[in-house]
N, C-alpha and C positions, 0 to 999 in steps of 0.2 A: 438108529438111523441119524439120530442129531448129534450124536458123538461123532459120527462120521462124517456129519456133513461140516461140521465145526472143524474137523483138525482136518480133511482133506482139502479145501477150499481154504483156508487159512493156511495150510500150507503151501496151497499152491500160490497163494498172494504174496507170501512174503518169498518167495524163490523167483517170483515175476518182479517183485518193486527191488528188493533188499542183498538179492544172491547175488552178484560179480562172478561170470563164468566167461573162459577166455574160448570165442571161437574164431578160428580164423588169426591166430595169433594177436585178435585183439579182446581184451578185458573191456568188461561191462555188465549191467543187468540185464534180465530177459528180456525187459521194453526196450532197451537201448540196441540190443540186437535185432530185435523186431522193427526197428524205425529204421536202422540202416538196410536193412532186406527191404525195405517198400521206398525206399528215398532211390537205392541202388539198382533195384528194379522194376520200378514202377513209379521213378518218375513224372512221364508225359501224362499218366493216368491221373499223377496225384494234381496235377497242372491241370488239366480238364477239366477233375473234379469241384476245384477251388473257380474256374470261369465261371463253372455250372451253377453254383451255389451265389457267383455272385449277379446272375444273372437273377436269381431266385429271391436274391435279398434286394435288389433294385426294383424290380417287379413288385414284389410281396408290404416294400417300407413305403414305394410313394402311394400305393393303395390303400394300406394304414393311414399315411397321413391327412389322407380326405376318405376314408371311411368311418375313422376312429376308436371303430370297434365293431369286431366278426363275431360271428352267434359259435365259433367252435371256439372253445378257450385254447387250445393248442395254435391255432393261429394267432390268436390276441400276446400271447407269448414272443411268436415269433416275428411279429411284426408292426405289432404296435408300442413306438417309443415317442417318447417326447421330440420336438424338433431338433435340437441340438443332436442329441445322439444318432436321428437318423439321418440329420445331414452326413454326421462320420459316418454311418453304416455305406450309405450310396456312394459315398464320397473316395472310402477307401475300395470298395466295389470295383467304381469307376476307376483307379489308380491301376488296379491291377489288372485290370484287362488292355488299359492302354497299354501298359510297358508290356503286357505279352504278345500282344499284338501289333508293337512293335510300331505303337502309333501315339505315343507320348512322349512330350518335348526332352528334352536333352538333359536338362537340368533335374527332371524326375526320375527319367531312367536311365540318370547314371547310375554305375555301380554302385557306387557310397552311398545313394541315396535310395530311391524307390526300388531301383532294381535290386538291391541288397535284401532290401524285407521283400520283393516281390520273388526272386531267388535264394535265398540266403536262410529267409527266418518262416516267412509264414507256410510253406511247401514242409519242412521240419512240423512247424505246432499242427499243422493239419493231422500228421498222422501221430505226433506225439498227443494230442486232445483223445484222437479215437483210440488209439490201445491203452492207452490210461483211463480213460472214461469205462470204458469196456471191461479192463480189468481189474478196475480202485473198488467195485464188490466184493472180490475174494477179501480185501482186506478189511471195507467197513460194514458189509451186510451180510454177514457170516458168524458172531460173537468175537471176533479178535477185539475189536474196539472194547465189547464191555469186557473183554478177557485183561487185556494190558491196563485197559485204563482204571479198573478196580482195584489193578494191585499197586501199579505205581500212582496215582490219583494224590495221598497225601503228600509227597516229594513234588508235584509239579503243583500245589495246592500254595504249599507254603513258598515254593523258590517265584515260580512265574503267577500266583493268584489265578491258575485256569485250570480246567478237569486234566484228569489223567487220558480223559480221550484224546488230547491233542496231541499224544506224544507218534501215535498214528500218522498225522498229519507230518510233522516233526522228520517221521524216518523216510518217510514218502518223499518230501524235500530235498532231505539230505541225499538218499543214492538214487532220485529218480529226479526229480525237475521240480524248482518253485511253484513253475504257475499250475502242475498238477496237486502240488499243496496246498493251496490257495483254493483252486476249485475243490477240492475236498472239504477245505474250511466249510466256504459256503452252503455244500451240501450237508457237512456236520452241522451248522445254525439252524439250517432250515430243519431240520428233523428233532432238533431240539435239545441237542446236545451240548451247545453253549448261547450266553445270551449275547445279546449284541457287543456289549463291551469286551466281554473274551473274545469272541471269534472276532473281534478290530485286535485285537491282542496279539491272537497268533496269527493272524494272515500277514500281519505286518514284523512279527519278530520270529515266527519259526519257518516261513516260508525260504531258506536256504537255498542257495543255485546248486543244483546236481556236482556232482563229481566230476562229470564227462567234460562240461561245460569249462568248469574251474580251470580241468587241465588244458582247455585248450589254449585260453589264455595264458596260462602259465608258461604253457611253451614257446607263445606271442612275443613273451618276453624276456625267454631263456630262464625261469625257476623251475623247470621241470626237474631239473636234479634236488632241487628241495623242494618238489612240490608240498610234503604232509607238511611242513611246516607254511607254505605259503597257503594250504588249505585251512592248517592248523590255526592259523591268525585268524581266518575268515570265521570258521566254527566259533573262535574265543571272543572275539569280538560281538558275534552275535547272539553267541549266550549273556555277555554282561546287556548288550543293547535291551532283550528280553526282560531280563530283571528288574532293568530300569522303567523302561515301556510301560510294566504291566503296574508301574505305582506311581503312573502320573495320573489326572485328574481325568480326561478325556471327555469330557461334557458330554461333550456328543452323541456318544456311544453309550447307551444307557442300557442297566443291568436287568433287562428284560430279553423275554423268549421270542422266536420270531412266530405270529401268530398263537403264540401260548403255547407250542410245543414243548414242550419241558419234558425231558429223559428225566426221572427221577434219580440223585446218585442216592449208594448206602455207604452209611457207615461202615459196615461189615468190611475186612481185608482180607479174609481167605483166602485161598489157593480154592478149596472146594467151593466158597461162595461165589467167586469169579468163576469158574470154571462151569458152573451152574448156570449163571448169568449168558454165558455164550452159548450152550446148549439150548436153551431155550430160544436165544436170538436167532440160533442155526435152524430150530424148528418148524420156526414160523415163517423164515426167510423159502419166496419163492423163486427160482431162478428163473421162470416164465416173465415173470413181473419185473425182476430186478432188470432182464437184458431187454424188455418192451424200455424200460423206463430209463436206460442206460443208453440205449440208441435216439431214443429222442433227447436226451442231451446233450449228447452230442451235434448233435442237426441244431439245437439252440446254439452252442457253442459257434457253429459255421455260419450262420445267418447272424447272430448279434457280437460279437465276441473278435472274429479273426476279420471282419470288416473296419474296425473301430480300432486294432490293432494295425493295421495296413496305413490307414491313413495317420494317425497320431505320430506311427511311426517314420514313418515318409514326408511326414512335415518337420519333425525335429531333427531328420537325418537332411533334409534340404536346408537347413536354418543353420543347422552346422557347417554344412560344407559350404556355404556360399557367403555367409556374415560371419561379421565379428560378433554375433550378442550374447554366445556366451563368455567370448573373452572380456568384454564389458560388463556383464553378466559377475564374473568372478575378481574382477580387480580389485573388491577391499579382502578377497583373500591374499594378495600381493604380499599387502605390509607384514601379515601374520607370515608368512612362509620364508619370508627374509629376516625376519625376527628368530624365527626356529634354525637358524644356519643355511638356507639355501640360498644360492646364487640368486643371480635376479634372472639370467638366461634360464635357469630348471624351475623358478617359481613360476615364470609366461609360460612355459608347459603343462607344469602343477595344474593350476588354477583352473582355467578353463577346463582339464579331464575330470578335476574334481566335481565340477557342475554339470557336462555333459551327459554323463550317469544318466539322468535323470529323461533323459529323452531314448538311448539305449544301452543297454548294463555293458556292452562290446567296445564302444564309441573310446572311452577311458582309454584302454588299452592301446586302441591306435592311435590317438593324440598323445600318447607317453611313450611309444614303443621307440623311437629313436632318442630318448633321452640319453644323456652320458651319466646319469647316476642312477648305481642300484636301485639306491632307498628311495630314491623320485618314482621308480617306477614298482617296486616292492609296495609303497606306499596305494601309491595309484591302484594298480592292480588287486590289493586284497579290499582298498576302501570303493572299489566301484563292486564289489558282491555284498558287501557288509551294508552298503545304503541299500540293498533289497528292492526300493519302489523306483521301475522305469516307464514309462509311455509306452512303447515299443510293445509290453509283456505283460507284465504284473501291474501296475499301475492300472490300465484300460481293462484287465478283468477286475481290479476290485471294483472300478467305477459300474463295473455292467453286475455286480454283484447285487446279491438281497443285502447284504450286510450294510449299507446305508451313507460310501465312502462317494466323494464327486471330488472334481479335481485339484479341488482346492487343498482336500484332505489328506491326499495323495502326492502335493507338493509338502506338505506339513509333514509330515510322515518323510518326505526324505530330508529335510530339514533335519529335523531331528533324529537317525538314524543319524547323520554325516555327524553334526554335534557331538553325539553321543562315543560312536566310534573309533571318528579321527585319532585322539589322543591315544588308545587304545595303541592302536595299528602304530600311529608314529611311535611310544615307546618300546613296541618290541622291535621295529626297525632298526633304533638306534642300539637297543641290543645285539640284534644282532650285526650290526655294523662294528660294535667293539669286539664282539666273539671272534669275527672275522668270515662271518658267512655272507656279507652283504660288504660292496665298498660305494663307497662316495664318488 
């Protein structure tokens, strides 16, 4: 029965995060088709759902903040934060019920702005969170984890300094969504499968944008016809970023368990000693348990998580469209971009999408999409996936994370991704600008 329950669940994870099946004349993985079937018809429901919830987190956060603590601990979870944070929880609460109801100012629910994430993004992660949360068991609480990660473990030991389990997290990213790698992370710390400084390691260097995502922009910008290579760059780039990542100092992130969970690793490599390893994982795993404790995740997820997303997003999407601060913001990138051969006209575009990023990974795209050079916006386009940490997304799950990230660290972290990267992405541009696949 544990053989069975290891390879059928296992395989059914990885045919749900990893398989690309075309229905409907379009290509994607199972989740990916699952989100457009509940976006496509279901909607208004998914839209009620999100009022309901924020009705539920405005209620539930200002009664936390003058209770300070409820005798059920699942409440204390879902409602009691610090003041900062649950000003964002109410704050983006309150943001989207305005613009749905069709009763907030102009400047918020424009398109570009509020109404973007209040249509555009958070209606997507609500049901991207719940079929991913619901389904990310078949892959981590099933033995696949100790399956893969016992055999590959010394390759990701020596390249990136983190367990073989994360290369799980890693493939999750790669053909399903970052911030569903991300949240896996967290779940992988907490259980005790990396310490604080690995799981800072990979939520910040393997957490990759999906496929779907990549090409959308790609087509934003006309590389769709070479998209493997414009993907290609993004993948290359943040494998060296990783490398680099995992062998800076990180103070911060100290090489401890979270609450002492510690997965013990072996040294053993086998096929049969991994393969043992799962079986036993599969044994013990209960699916009554896993899907109670997979639903209430996700309900954490909606009350702490897509509130704190709403607003951070909707204020960096209003700061964009209405100031100059990230053009001001990016000006000592100027002199460097005219130093590298670019005009002064494509560096005032550069610059500012280069910093944008960082409020949401989209924003790049459309401050570069009218540029008159390729490599301006080839550039653009694969350096706003390769910075990884946005506001909007990823950035506001790590801060809501156990892993120990605030916002500060979260600006640092794309600091240093963009450092790291840049050079990267510009040198194959200019290659491929000589090849003749990119023009100026």
């Amino acid at each position: 029965m544990a053989i069975f329950k290891f390879s059928i669940y296992s395989l059914l994870g990885l045919l749900a995060f990893l398989a690309p099946i075309t229905i409907g004349g379009e290509s994607s993985i199972i989740m990916g088709h699952l989100k457009n079937f509940v976006l496509n018809n279901y909607s208004n429901l998914v839209n009620f759902l999100i009022m309901f919830c924020s009705v539920i987190t405005i209620t539930g956060t200002t009664i936390g903040l003058f209770k300070k603590k409820f005798k059920e601990a699942y409440l204390n979870e879902l409602f009691i934060a610090d003041k900062f944070s649950a000003i964002l929880r109410i704050g983006g609460s309150i943001m989207f019920l305005l613009i749905s109801l069709n009763l907030a100012p102009e400047f918020l629910k424009n398109e570009n702005t509020g109404g973007l994430m209040a249509t555009g993004m958070i209606p997507p992660l609500m049901v991207t969170f719940f079929i991913g949360v619901i389904l990310m068991p078949l892959l981590t609480s099933f033995g696949l984890v100790e399956f893969i990660g016992t055999l590959i473990a010394p390759i990701m030991k020596k390249v990136f300094k983190v367990p073989g389990y994360a290369a799980i997290d890693a493939l999750a990213s790669f053909l399903g969504d970052g911030t569903i790698g991300i949240v896996v992370t967290d779940q992988q710390y907490q259980k005790g499968y990396y310490t604080q400084r690995e799981a800072a390691v990979i939520a910040t260097s393997f957490s990759i944008v999906g496929i779907s995502f990549a090409a959308v922009v790609a087509d934003l910008l006309n590389f769709s016809n070479i998209f493997w290579i414009f993907y290609g760059t993004i993948a290359f780039a943040t494998v060296i970023a990783g490398f680099i990542i995992s062998r800076l100092p990180l103070k911060k992130f100290k090489n401890e368990y979270y609450q002492g969970n510690q997965v013990e690793e072996t040294g053993v490599r086998s096929f049969a000693h991994a393969f043992n390893l799962a079986t036993n994982t599969a044994k013990n795993a209960s699916e009554k348990d896993i899907m109670v404790d997979s639903l209430f995740k996700v309900i954490v997820i909606y009350i702490t998580f897509i509130p704190v997303i709403m607003c951070v997003g909707s204020i960096g999407l209003v700061i964009a469209e209405n100031t100059n601060f990230f053009s001001i913001l990016s000006m000592p990138l100027m002199p460097i971009l005219n130093l590298l051969g670019f005009s002064h006209e494509i560096s005032s575009q550069m610059a500012p999408a280069m910093i944008v990023g960082f409020s949401d990974m989209y924003l790049p795209a459309l401050f570069i999409e009218n540029a008159g050079s390729e490599v301006a916006k080839f550039i653009v386009g694969t350096l706003s996936f390769a910075q990884l940490i946005f506001l909007s997304e990823t950035g506001m799950i790590l801060v809501n994370s156990k892993m120990g990230f605030n916002l500060l660290d979260v600006a640092k972290f794309f600091i240093i991704r963009t450092i790291i990267t840049f050079p990267i992405i510009y040198s194959i541009a200019i290659i491929l600008l000589k090849v003749g696949i990119l023009k100026n």
